[in-house]
SERO-4910 file (N, C-alpha, C, O; in steps of 0.05 Angstrom, whole numbers):
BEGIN
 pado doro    nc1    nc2    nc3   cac1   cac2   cac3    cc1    cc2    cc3    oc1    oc2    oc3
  Unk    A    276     49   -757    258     49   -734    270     31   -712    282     10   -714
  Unk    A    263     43   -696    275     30   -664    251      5   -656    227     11   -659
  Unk    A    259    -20   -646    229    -29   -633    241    -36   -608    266    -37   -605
  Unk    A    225    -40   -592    234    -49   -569    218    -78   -557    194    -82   -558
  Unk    A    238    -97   -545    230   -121   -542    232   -137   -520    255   -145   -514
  Unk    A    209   -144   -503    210   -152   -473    215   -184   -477    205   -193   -498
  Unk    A    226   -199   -462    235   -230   -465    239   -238   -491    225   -255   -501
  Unk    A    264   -224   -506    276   -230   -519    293   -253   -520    293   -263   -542
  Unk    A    309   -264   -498    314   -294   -502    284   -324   -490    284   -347   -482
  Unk    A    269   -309   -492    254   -338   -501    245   -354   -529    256   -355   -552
  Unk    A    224   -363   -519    223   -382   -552    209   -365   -570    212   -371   -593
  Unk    A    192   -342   -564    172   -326   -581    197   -302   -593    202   -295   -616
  Unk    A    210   -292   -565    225   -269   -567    246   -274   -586    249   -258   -605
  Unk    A    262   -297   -582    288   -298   -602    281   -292   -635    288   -277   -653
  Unk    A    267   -311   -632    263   -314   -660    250   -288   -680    254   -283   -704
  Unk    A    233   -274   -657    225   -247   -666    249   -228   -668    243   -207   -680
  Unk    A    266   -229   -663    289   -205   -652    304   -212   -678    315   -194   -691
  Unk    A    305   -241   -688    326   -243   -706    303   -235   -737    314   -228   -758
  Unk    A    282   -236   -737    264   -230   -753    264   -201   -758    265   -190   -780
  Unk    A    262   -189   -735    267   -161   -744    294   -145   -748    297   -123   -757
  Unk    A    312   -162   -739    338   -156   -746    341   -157   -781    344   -135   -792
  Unk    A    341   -179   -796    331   -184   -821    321   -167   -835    327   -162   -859
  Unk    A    303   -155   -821    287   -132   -833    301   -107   -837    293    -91   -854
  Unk    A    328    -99   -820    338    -76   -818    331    -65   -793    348    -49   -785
  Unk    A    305    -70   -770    310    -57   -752    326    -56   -738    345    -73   -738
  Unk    A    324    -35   -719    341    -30   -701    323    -39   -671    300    -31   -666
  Unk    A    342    -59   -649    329    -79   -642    347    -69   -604    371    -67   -598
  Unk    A    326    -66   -589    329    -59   -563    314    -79   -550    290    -82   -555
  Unk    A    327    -94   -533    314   -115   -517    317   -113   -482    329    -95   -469
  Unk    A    305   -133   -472    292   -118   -440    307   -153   -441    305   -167   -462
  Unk    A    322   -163   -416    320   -194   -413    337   -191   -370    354   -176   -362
  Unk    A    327   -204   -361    337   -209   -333    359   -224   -340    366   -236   -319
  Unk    A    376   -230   -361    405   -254   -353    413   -236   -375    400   -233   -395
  Unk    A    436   -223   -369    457   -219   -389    465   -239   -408    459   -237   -432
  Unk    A    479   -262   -398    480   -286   -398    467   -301   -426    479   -313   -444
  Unk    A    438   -296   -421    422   -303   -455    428   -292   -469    434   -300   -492
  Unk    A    430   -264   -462    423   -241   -483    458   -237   -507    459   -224   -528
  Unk    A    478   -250   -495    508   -247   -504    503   -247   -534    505   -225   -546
  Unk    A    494   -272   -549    490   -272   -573    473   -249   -583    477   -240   -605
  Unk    A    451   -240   -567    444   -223   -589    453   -197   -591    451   -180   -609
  Unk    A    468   -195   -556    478   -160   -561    512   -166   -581    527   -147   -581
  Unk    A    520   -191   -597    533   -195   -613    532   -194   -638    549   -193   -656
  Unk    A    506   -194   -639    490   -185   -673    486   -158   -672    478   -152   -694
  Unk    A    488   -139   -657    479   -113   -652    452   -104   -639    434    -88   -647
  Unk    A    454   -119   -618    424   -109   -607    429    -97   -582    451   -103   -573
  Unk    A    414    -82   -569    426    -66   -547    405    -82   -525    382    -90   -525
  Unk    A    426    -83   -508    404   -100   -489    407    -87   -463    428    -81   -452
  Unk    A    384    -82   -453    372    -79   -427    368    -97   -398    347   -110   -397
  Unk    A    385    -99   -378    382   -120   -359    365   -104   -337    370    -86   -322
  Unk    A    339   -121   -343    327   -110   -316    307   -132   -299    304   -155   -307
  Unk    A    294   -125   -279    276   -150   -272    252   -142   -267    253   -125   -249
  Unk    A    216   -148   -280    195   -131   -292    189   -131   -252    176   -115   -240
  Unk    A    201   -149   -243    185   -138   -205    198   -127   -191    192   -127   -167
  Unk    A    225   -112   -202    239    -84   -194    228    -66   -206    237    -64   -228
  Unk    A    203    -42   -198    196    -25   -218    208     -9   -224    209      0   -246
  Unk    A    220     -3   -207    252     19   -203    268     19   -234    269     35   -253
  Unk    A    279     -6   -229    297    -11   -253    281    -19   -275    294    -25   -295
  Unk    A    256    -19   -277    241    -32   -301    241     -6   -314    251     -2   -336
  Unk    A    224     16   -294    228     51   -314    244     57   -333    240     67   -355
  Unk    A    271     48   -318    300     61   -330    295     51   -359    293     70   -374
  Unk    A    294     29   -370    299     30   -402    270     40   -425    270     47   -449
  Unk    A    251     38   -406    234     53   -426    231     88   -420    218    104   -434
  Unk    A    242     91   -405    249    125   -407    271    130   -424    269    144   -444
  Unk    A    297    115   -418    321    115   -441    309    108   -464    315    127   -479
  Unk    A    295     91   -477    283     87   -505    268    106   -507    271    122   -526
  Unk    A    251    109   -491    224    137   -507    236    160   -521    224    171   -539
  Unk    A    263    171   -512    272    191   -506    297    196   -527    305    218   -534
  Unk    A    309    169   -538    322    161   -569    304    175   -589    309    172   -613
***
């Protein structure tokens, strides 16, 4: 199963992402800094750069996920 995960490098998000990583999911994350996200798209997580007050670019990854 796919989940998908908005502020993945904060303090709630990380630790959830590596939790469900553990689990076997398969782990798609939303984060505004590439930058944070290095380590986890190094564990295998696919990460999403977007910013939630660009709506424009916010669409783009939950249409690409729905659609997986």
């Amino acid at each position: 199963m796919k989940i998908f995960v908005a502020g993945a490098t904060g303090a709630i998000g990380r630790p959830l992402v590596e939790q469900l990583l553990k689990k076997g999911y398969d782990v798609v994350v939303l984060t505004r800094s590439p930058e944070k996200a290095q380590t986890l798209a190094a564990q295998g997580v696919e990460v999403v750069v977007a910013n939630v007050f660009e709506l424009a670019l916010l669409t783009m990854p939950f249409t690409a996920f729905s659609q997986k």
